[in-house]
C-alpha positions as CSV (number, residue, x, y, z in Angstrom):
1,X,-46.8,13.5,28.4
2,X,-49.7,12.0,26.8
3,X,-50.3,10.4,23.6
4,X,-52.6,11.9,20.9
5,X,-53.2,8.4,19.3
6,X,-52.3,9.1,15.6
7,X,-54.5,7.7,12.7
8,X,-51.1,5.5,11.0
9,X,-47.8,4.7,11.4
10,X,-46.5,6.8,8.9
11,X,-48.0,10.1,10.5
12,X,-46.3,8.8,13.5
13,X,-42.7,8.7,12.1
14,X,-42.8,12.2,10.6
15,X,-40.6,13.6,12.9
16,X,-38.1,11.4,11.7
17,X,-39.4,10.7,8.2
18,X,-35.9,12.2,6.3
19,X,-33.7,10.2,8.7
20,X,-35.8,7.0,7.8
21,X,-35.0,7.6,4.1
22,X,-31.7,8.2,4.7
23,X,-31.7,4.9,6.3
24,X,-33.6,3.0,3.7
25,X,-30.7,4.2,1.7
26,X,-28.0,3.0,3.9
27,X,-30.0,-0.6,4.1
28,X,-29.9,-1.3,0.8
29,X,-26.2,0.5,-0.7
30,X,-24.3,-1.6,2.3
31,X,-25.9,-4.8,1.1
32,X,-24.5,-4.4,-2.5
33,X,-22.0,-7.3,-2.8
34,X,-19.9,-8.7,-5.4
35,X,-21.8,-11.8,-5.1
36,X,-25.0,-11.8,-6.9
37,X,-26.8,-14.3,-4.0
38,X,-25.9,-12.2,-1.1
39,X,-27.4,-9.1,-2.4
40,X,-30.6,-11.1,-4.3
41,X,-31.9,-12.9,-1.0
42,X,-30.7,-9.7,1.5
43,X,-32.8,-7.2,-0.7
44,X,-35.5,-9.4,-1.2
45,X,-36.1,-9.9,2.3
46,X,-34.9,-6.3,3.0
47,X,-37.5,-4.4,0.6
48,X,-40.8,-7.4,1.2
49,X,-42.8,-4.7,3.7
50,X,-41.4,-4.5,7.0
51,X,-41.8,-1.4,9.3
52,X,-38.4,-0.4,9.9
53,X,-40.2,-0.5,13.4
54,X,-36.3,-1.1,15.5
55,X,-35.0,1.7,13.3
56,X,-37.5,3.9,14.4
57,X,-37.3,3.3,18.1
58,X,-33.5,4.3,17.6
59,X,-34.0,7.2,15.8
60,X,-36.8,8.7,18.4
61,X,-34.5,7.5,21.5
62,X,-31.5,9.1,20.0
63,X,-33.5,12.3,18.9
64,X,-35.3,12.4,22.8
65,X,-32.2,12.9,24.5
66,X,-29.8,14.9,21.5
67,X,-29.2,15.0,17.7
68,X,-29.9,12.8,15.3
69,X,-26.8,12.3,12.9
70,X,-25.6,9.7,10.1
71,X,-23.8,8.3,12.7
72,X,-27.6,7.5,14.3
73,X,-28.6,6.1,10.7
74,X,-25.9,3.5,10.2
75,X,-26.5,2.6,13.8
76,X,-30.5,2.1,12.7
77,X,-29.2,0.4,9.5
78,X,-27.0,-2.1,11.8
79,X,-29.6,-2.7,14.0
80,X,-31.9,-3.7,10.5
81,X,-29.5,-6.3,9.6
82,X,-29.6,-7.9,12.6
83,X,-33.2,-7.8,13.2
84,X,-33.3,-9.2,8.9
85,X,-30.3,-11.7,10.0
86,X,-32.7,-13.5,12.8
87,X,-35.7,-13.5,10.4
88,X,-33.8,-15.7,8.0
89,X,-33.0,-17.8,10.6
90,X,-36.0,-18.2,12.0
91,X,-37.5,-19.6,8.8
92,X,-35.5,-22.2,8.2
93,X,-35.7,-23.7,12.2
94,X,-39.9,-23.1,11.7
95,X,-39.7,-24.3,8.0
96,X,-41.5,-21.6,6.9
97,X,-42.8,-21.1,3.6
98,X,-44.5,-17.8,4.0
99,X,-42.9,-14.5,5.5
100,X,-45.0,-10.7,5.2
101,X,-47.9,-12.6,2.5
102,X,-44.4,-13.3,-0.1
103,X,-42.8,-16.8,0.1
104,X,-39.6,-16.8,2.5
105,X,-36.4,-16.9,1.4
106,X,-35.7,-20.1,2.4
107,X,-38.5,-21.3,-0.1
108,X,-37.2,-19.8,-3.3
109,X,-33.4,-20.0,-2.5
110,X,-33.3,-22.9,0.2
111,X,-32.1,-23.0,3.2
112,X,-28.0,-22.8,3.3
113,X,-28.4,-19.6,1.1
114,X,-31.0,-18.2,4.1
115,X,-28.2,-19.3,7.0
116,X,-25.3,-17.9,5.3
117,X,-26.7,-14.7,4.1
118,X,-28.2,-14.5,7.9
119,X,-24.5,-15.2,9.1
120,X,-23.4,-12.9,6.4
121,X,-25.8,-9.6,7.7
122,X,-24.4,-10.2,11.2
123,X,-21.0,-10.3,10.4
124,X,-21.3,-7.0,8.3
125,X,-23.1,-5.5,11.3
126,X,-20.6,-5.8,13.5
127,X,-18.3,-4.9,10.8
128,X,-19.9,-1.3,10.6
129,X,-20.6,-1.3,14.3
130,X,-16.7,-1.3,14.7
131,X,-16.2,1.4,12.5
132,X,-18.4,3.8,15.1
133,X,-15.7,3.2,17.8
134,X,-18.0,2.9,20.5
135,X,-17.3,0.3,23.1
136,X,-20.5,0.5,25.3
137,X,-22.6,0.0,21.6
138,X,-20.5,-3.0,21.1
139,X,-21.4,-3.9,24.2
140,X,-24.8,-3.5,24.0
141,X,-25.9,-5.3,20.8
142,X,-23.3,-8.0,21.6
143,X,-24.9,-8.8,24.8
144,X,-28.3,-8.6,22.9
145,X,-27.6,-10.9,20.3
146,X,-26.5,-13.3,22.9
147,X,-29.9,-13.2,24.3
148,X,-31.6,-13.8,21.2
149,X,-29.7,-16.9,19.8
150,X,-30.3,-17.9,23.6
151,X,-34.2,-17.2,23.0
152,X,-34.0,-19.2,19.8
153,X,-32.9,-22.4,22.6
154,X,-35.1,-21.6,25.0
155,X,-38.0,-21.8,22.6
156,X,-36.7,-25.0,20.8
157,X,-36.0,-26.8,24.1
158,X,-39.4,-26.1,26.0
159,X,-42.4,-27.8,25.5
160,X,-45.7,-26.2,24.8
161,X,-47.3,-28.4,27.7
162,X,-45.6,-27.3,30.5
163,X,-44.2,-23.9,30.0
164,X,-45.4,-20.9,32.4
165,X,-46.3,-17.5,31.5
166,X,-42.8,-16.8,33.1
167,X,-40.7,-18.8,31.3
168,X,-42.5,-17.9,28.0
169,X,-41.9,-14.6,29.0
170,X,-38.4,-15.5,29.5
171,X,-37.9,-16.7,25.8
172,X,-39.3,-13.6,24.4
173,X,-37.6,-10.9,26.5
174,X,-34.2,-12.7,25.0
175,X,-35.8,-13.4,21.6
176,X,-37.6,-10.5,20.5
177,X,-37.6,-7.7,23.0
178,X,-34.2,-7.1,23.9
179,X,-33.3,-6.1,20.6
180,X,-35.8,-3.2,20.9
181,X,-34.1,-2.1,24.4
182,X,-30.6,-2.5,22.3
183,X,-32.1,-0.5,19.8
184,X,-33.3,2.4,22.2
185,X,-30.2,2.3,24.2
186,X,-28.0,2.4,21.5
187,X,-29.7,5.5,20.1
188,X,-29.5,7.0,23.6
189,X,-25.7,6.6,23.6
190,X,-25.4,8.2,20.4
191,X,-27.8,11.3,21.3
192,X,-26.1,11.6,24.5
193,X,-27.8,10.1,26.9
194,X,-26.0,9.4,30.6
195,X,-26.1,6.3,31.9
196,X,-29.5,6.4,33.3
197,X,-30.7,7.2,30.9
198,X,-30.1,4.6,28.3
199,X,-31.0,2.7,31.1
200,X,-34.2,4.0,31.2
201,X,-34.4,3.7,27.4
202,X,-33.2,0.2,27.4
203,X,-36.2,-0.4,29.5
204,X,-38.9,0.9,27.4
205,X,-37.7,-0.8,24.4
206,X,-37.4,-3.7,25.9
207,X,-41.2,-3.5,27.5
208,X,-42.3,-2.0,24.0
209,X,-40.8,-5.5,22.5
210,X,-42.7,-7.8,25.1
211,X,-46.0,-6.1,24.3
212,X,-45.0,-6.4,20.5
213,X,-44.5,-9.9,20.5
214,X,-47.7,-10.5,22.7
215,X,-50.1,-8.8,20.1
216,X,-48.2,-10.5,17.4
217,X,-49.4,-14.3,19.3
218,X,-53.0,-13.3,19.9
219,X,-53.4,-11.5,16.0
220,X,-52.0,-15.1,15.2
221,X,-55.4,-16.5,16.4
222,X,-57.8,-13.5,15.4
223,X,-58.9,-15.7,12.2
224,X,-61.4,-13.0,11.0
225,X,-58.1,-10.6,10.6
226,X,-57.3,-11.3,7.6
227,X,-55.2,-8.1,6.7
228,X,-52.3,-9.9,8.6
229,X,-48.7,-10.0,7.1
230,X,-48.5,-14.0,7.5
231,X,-50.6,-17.0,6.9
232,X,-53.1,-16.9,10.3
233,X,-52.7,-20.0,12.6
234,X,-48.7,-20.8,11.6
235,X,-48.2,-20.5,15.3
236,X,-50.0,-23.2,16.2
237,X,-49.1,-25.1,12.5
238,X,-45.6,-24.6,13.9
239,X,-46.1,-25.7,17.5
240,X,-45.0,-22.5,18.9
241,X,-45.2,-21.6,22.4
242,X,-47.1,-18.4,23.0
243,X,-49.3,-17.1,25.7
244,X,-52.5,-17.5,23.8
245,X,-52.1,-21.3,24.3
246,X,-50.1,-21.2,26.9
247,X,-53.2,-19.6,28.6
248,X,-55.9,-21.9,27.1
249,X,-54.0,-25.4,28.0
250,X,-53.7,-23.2,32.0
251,X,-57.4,-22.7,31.9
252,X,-59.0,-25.1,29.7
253,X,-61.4,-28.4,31.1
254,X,-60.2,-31.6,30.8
255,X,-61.7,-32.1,27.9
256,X,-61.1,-29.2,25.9
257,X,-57.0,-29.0,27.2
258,X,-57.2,-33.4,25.7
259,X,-58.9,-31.9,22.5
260,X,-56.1,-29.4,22.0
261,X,-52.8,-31.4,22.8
262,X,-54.7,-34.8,20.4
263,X,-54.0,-31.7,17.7
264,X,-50.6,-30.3,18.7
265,X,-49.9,-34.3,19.2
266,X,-50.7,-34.7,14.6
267,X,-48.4,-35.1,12.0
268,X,-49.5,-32.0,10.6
269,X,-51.9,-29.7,11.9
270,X,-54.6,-28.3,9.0
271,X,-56.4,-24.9,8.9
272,X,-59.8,-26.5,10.4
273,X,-57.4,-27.8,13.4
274,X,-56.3,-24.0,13.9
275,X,-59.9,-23.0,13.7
276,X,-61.2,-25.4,16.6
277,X,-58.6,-23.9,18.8
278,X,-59.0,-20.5,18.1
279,X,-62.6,-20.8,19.1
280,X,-61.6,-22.4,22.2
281,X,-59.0,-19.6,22.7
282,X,-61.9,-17.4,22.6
283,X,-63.9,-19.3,25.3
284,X,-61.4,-19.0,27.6
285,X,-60.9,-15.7,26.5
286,X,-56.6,-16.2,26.3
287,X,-56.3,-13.8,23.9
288,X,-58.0,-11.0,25.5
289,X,-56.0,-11.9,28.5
290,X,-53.1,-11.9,26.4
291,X,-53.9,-8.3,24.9
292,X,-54.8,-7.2,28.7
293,X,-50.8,-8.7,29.5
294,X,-49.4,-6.7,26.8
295,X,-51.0,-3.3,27.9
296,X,-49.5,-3.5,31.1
297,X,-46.0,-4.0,29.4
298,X,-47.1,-0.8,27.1
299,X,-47.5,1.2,30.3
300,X,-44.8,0.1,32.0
301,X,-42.2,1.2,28.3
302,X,-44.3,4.8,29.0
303,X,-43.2,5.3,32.6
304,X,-39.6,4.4,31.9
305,X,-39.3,7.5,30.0
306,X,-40.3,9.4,32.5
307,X,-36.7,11.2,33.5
308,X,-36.8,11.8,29.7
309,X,-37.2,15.3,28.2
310,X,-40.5,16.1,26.7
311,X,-40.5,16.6,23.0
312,X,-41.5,15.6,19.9
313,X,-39.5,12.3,20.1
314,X,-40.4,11.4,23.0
315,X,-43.6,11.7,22.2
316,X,-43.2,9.6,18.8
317,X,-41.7,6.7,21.4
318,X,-45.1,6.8,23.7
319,X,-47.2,7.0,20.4
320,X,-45.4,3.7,19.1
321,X,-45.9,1.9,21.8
322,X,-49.7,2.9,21.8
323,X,-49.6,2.0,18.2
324,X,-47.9,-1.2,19.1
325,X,-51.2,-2.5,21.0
326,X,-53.7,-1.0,19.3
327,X,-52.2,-2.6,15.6
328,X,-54.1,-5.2,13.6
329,X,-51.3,-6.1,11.6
């Protein structure tokens, strides 16, 4: 089953446009609280432009193998919080002032309001999670959100010298794309799916999240994109490891690899300091190689589905994960 690249996200989602809404709903009604702070920050953060992207893969797993159902929707709506829950924290261990073009939370309400409403989204997750009765989803996004505060380590921990493509690969499977695989195996469970499956699902998400997360370090470094969601160069502002560098301090001349960690080695690092390395990321060509790295991880999420029925949600799945390296946002 081929993809017919769609012009935009949104025509991609159609087949599960009402659903969507229906989760929108659920996102925003299940964060009303009695306490003014928690629902301020949580919708503000909640309703500032993301693409519902993990609520989408959930929706299209579930509907590829079954029925969708509000049972699917809270579970898209739990999965939401989470994903909202690690964004908050992420923040405040990057200090970041700017998250989607609209200052982070952590920046208009500080940052023990940004922890505890983070703390608070995962704790109400779980707390509609339970109310599904469904061990092996418990299972699932418990063992998922284990990985991720393990990413979060991992990529504190490491330097940006002396990490390999495999171990950066390593922080991002546990920080960013296993809560994809959660997301598609989750759905899977609740459309019906035996055990391989969600497997199988599990694996395309997860490969779908990889690829993801590689476009999202080499857009970091496209400086003439400027239609991005987040200041351009914070990556390297922040010190983060990510294959783009990772790949030009690999490849680079003595010279130019001395040039680049004199920069990551500065008090602060300033937006002609992101230039210079951007240019020599484009010398050494890391970020095409990086773009190269995350089509193979789109191919591989496309062949995982491939003891999954053909239809249209199946087909939404292959479309986003064509849509997820071809994106320039």
């Amino acid at each position: 089953m081929s993809s017919n690249t769609p012009n935009t996200f949104k025509k991609i989602l159609e087949p599960i446009e009402n659903y969507l809404i229906k989760v929108e709903d659920l996102v925003l009604k299940n964060l009303e609280t009695e306490i003014p702070l928690l629902t301020e920050v949580g919708q503000y953060l909640l309703n500032s432009g993301g693409k519902r992207f993990r609520p989408a893969l959930l929706l299209f797993a579930a509907g590829s193998v079954g029925k969708l159902s509000d049972k699917t929707c809270l579970a898209a709506n739990i999965i939401e919080y989470i994903h909202t829950a690690t964004l908050l924290h992420d923040d405040v261990v990057d200090n970041a002032d700017i998250r989607r073009s609209k200052k982070s939370a952590r920046s208009i309400w500080g940052n023990e309001a940004s922890v505890l409403v983070g703390d608070y989204l995962f704790t109400v997750s779980f707390k509609h999670l339970a109310s599904l009765k469904n061990m092996k989803m418990v299972e699932t996004l418990s063992k998922a959100t284990t990985m991720m505060a393990k990413g979060e380590i991992l990529q504190l921990t490491r330097s940006y010298e002396n990490t390999t493509e495999n171990e950066y690969l390593e922080i991002i499977i546990n920080k960013t794309a296993c809560l994809m695989g959660a997301a598609m195996a989750i759905g899977g469970i609740l459309g019906g799916a035996d055990e391989q499956q969600q497997e199988a699902l599990y694996q395309c998400g997860n490969n779908i999240g990889i690829s993801f997360q590689l476009i999202d370090d080499a857009l970091d470094y496209q400086l003439e994109n400027s239609s991005l969601g987040k200041q351009q160069g914070v990556d390297l502002k922040e010190r983060k490891i990510t294959l783009p560098l990772s790949h030009l301090l690999s490849n680079a001349s003595e010279k130019d690899k001395n040039e680049v960690l004199a920069i990551l080695d500065l008090d602060e690092i300033n937006d002609q300091h992101v230039k210079t390395v951007s240019q020599l990321i484009d010398s050494y060509r890391s970020n095409e190689y990086t773009v190269q790295r995350a089509n193979h991880y789109c191919i591989q999420a496309k062949k995982a589905l491939s003891i999954i029925p053909d239809n249209a949600y199946k087909l939404g799945i292959i479309q986003l994960a064509d849509f997820v390296v071809n994106r320039n946002s």
